[in-house]
SEMARFI-886818 format. One record per residue (C-alpha): residue in one letter; y, x, z. Coordinates in nm, 2 decimals, padded with zeros to 4 digits. Layout:
# SEMARFI-886818
["A" [Y X Z]]
...
***
This chain:
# SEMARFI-886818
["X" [01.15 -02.82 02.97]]
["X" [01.15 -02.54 03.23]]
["X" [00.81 -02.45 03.18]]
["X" [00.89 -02.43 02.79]]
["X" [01.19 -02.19 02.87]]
["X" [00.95 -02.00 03.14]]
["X" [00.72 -01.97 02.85]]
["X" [00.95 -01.85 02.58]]
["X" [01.13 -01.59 02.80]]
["X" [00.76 -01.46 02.86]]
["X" [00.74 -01.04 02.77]]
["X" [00.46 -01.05 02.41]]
["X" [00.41 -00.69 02.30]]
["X" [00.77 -00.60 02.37]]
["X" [00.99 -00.94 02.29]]
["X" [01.00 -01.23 02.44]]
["X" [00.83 -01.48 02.33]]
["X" [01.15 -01.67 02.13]]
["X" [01.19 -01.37 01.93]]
["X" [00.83 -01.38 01.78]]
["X" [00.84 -01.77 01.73]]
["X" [01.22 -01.68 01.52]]
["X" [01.08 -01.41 01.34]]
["X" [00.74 -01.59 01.23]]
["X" [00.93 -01.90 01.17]]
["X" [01.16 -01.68 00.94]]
["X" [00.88 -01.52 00.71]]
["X" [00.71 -01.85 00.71]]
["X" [01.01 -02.06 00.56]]
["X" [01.07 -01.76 00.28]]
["X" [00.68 -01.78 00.19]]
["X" [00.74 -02.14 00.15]]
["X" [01.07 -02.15 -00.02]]
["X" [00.90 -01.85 -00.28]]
["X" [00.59 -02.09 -00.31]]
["X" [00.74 -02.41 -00.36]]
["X" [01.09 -02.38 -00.51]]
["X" [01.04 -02.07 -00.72]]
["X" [00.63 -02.10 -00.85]]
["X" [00.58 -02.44 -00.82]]
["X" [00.43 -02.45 -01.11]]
["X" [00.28 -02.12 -01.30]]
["X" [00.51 -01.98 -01.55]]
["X" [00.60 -01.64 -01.62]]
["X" [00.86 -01.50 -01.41]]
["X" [01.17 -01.42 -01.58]]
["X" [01.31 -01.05 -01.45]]
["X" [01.62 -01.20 -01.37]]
["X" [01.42 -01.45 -01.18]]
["X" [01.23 -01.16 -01.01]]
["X" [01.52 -00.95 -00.99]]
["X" [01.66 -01.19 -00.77]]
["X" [01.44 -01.24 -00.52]]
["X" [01.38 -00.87 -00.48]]
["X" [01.75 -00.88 -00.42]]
["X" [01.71 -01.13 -00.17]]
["X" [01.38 -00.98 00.02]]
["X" [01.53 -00.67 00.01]]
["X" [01.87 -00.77 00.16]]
["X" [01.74 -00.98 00.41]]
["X" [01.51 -00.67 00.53]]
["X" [01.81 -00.46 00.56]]
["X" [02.00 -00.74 00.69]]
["X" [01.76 -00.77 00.97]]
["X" [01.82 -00.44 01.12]]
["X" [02.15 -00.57 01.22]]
["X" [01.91 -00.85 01.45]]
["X" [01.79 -00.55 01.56]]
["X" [02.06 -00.41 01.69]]
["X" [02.14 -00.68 01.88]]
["X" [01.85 -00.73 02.03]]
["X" [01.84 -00.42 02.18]]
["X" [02.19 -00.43 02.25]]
["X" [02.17 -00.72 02.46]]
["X" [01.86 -00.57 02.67]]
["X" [01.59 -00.81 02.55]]
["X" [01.29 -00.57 02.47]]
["X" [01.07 -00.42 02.72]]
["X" [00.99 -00.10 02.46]]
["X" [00.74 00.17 02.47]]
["X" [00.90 00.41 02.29]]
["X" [01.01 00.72 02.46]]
["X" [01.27 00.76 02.23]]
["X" [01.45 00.42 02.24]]
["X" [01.42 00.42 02.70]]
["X" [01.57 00.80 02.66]]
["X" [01.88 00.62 02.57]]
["X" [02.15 00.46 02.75]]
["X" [02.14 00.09 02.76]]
["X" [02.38 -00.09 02.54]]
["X" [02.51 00.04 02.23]]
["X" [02.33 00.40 02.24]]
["X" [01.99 00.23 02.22]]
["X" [02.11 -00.02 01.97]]
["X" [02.16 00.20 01.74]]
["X" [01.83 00.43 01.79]]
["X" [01.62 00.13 01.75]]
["X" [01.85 00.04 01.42]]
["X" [01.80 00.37 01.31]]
["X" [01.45 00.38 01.40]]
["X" [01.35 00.05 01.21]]
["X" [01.58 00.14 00.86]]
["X" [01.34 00.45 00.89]]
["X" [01.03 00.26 00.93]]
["X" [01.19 00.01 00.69]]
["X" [01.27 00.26 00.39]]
["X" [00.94 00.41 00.41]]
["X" [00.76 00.13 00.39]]
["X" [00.93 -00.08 00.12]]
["X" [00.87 00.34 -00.09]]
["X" [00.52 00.32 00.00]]
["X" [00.52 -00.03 -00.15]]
["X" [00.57 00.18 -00.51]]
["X" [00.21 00.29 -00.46]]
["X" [00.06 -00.03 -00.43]]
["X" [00.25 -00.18 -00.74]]
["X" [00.12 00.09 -00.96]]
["X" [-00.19 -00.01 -00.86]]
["X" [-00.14 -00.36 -00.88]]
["X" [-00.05 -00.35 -01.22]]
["X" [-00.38 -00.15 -01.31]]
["X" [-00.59 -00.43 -01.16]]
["X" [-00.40 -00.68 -01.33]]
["X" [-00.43 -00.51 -01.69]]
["X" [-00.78 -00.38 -01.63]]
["X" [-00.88 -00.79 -01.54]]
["X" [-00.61 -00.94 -01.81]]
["X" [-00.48 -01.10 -01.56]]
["X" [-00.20 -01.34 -01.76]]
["X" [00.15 -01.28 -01.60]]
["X" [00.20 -01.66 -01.50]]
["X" [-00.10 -01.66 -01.32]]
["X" [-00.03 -01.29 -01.12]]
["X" [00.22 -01.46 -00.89]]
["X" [-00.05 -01.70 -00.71]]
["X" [-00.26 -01.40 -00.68]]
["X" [00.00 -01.17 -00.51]]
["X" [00.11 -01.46 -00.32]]
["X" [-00.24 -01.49 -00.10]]
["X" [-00.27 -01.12 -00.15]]
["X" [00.05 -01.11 00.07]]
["X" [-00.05 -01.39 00.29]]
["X" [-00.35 -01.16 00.38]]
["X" [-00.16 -00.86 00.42]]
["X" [00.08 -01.01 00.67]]
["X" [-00.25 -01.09 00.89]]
["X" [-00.43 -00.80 00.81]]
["X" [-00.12 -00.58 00.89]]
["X" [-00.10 -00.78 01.24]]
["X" [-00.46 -00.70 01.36]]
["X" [-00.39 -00.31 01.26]]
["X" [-00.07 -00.28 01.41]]
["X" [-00.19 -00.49 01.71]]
["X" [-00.56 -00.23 01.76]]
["X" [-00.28 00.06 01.72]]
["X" [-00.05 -00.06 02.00]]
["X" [-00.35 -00.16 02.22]]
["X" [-00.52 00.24 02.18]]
["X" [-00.18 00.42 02.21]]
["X" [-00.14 00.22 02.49]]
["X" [-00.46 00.34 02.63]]
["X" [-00.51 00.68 02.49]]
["X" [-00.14 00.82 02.40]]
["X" [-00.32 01.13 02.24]]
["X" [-00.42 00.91 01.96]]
["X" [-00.07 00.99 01.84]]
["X" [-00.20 01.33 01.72]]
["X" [-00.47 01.24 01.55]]
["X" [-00.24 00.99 01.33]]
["X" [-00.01 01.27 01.31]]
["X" [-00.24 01.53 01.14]]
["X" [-00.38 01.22 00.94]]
["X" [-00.04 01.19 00.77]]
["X" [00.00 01.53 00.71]]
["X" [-00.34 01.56 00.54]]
["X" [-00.29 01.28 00.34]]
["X" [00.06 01.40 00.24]]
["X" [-00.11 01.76 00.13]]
["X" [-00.40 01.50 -00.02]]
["X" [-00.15 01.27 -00.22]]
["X" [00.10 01.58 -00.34]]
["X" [-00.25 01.76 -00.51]]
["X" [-00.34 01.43 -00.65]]
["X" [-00.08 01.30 -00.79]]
["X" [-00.18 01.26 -01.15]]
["X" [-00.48 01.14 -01.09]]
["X" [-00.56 00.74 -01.14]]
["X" [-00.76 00.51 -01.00]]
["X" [-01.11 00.47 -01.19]]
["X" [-01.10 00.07 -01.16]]
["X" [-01.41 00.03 -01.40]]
["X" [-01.62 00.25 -01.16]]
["X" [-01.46 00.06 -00.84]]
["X" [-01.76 00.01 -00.61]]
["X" [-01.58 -00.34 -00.49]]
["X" [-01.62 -00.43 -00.83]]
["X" [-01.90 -00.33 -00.94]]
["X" [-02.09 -00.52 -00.56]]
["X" [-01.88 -00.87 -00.73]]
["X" [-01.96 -00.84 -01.07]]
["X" [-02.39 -00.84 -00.91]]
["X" [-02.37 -01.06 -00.58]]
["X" [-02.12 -01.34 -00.73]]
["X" [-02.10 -01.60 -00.98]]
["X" [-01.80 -01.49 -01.18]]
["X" [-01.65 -01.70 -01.47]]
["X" [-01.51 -01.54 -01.79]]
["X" [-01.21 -01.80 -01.85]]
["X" [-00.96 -01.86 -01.61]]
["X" [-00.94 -02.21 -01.46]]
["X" [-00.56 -02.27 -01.42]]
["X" [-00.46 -02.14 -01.11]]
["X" [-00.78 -02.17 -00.94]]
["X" [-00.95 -01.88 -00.72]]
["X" [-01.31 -02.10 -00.73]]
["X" [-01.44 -02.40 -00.94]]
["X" [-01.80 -02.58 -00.97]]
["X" [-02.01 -02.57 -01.23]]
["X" [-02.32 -02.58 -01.36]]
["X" [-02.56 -02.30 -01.25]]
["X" [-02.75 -02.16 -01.60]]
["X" [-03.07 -02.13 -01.49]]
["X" [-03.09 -02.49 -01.22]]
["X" [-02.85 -02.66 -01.38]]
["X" [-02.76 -02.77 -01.05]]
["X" [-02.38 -02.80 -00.94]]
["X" [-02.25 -02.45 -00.80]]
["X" [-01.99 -02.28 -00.65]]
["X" [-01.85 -01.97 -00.89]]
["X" [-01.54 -01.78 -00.89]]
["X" [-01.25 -01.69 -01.14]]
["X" [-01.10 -01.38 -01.23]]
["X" [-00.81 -01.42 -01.02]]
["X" [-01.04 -01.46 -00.72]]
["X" [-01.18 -01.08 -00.79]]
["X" [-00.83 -00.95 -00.86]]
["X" [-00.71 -01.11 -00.52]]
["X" [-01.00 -00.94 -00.34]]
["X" [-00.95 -00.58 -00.53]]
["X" [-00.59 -00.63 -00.40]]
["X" [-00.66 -00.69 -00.07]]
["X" [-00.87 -00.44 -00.08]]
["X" [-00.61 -00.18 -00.21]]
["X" [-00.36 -00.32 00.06]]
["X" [-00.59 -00.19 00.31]]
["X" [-00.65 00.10 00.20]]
["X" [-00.28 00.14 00.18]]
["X" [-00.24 00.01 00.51]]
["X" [-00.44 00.33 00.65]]
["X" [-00.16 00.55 00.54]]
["X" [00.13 00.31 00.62]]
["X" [00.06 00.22 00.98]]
["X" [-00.02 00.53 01.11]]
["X" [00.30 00.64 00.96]]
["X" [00.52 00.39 01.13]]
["X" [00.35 00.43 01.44]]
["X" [00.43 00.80 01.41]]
["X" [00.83 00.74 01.39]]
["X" [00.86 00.48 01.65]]
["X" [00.54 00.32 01.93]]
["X" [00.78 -00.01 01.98]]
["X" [00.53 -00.27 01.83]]
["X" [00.82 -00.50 01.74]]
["X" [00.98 -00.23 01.49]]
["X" [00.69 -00.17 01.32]]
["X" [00.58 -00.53 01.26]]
["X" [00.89 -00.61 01.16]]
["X" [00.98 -00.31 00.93]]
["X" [00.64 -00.33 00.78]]
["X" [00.65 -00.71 00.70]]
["X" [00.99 -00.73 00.58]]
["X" [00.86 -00.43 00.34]]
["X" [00.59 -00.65 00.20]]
["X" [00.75 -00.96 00.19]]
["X" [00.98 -00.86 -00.13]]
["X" [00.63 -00.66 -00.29]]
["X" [00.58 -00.94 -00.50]]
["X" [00.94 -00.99 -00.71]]
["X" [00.96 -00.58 -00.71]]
["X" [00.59 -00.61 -00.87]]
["X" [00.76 -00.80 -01.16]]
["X" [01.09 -00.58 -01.21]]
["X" [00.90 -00.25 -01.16]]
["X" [00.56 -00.29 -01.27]]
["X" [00.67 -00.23 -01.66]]
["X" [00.88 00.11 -01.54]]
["X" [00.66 00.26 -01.26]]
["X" [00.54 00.47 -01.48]]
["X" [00.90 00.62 -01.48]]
["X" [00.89 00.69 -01.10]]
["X" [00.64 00.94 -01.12]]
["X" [00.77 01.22 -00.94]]
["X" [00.84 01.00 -00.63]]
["X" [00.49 01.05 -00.54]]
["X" [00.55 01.39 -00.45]]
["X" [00.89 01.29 -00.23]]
["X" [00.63 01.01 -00.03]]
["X" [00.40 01.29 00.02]]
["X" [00.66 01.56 00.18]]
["X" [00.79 01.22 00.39]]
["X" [00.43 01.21 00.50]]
["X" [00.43 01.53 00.59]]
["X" [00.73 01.53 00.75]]
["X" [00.67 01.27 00.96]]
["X" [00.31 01.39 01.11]]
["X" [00.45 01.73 01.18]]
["X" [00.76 01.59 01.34]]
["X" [00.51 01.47 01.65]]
["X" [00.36 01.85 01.67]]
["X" [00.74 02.02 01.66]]
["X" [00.87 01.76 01.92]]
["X" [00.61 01.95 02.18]]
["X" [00.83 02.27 02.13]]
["X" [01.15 02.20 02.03]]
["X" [01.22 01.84 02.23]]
["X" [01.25 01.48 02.04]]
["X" [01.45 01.51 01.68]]
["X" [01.73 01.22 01.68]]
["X" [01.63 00.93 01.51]]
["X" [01.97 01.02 01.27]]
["X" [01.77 01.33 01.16]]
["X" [01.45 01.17 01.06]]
["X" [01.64 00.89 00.89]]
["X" [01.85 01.15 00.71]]
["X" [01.55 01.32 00.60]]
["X" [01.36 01.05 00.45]]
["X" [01.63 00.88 00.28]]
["X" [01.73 01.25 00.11]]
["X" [01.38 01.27 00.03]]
["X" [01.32 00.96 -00.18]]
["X" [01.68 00.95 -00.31]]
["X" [01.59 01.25 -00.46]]
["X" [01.24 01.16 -00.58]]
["X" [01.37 00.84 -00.74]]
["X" [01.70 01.02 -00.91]]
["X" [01.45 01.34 -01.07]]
["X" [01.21 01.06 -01.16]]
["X" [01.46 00.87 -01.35]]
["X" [01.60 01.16 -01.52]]
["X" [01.28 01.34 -01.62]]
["X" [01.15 01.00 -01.80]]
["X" [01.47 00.89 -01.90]]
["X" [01.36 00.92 -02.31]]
["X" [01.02 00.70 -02.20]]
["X" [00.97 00.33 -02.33]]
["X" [00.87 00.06 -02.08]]
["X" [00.51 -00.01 -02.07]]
["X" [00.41 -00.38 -02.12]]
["X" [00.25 -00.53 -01.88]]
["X" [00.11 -00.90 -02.04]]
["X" [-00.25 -00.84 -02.10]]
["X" [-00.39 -00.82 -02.45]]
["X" [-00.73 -00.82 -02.40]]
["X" [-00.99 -01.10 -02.22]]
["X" [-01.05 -01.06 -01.87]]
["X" [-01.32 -00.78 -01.83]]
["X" [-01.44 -00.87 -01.45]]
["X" [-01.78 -01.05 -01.54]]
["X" [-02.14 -00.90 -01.56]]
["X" [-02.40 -01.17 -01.56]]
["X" [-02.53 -01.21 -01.20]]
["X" [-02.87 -01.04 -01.16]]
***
């Protein structure tokens, strides 16, 4: 038993040890109650339904900041960020890291806007049917959550080593914040999609969906032997992971450029992703009406790389500031957005065509 305490109390990448096993324990149990309670079966999600448990993801991602709080209250992380040891123990750094995750937090779950829109291309492009989209995003997320772990874990491990690294994610933000505010009415070509194009010649793709199923054996044309080939929702789930981590290029360094505690930025990134797949559903037939947010993530971007380069002159800005800043800065893409596209219908979002993924293996 003492060894089992030793072990628990054990420092891991800022935390002890307990507070990783509570927080994995956590997302693990709300993957599983989503799974099993809510898709069970596939069905089409009701927005209500969805509505819901965007509610609930999102609430329980805001809620968590208060766990953040006290665990820095109470003195339990070891943290590398200059910001966070500049404070005084006790409440003062409490409320920095609290103030420091909501702003990783609220930037992430906006980014996540991105990534619906294009989501919901995939999905139409691939007539992906809506009951079957869930099990799709589901493993997409499952991947994320890893592939988000290795990322932030290489970022920790080279600011550790080489602290200067911090620039170079710095003036990566700002160029892609110049990048995404002159591109912003452009869309992804997904017919040209190089991913796509690589599947549709090295894989066995089927044209009909096989209920749920990612992969099924049949019959190969020319053998007739028994082989392995893969459904439509197996290239969506790929094109989507794929999309996630081209995402994730922007998103990490960006949270690494507001805070360098490891904890904060696994937790305010996966508590981000973790409500993608309900705000898919209640979004994904109005993102067209949130347009003009683009240009509020890019000038957050921007914001955020530059703050590293202004710090060297004019000292560290308060976490309050930056918070401030980016909240202001969506609030206000999300309210223009709204009102500009006000008069605009919904765009429907069940597919109307068959699924489009297959070229006959050559």
């Amino acid at each position: 038993m003492e060894t089992l305490m030793a072990f628990g109390s054990t420092i891991w990448l800022g935390m002890p040890v307990w507070v990783w096993i509570g927080f994995v324990t956590l997302v693990v149990t709300l993957l599983a109650i989503d799974l099993g309670l809510f898709h069970g079966e596939a069905h089409e999600p009701t927005i209500r339904e969805s509505t819901i448990l965007a509610s609930i993801c999102l609430s329980l991602g805001f809620a968590f900041s208060i766990v953040v709080w006290w665990l820095y209250y109470k003195g339990y992380s070891v943290s590398p960020d200059a910001t966070i040891n500049a404070a005084a123990p006790g409440a003062e750094r409490a409320w920095t890291a609290w103030e420091l995750y909501l702003t990783g937090w609220v930037i992430e779950v906006s980014l996540a806007f991105d990534n619906i829109f294009v989501m919901s291309m995939i999905f139409t492009y691939l007539a992906i049917p809506v009951k079957y989209q869930h099990r799709v995003l589901f493993y997409g997320i499952l991947g994320v959550i890893i592939l988000r772990a290795i990322m932030i874990g290489v970022g920790a491990a080279l600011l550790h080593q080489f602290s200067w690294i911090l620039y170079i994610f710095s003036a990566f933000l700002i160029f892609t914040g110049i990048k995404m505010l002159l591109m912003v009415d452009q869309q992804p070509d997904i017919e040209n999609n190089a991913l796509l194009k690589w599947m549709r010649r090295h894989l066995r793709i089927t044209q009909d969906f096989v209920g749920q199923n990612f992969t099924v054996r049949r019959p190969d044309p020319k053998t007739g032997k028994m082989v392995l080939w893969f459904t439509p929702l197996f290239v969506a789930l790929v094109m989507i992971e794929f999309a996630d981590l081209i995402f994730a290029v922007d998103s990490v360094p960006a949270i690494f450029a507001i805070t360098q505690d490891t904890f904060i930025v696994y937790t305010s990134n996966i508590f981000a992703i973790l409500g993608l797949r309900s705000l898919y559903v209640v979004l994904s037939t109005v993102v067209h009406r949130f347009h003009y947010l683009k240009y509020a993530l890019s000038l957050v971007l921007v914001y955020v790389g530059c703050k590293i380069f202004v710090q060297q002159f004019i000292g560290k800005i308060p976490p309050e500031i930056s918070l401030s800043v980016t909240v202001g800065l969506l609030a206000g893409g999300i309210i223009f957005s709204l009102f500009k596209t006000r008069n605009e219908p919904a765009h429907a979002t069940t597919p109307t065509e068959p699924p489009r993924p297959v070229a006959d293996k050559s």
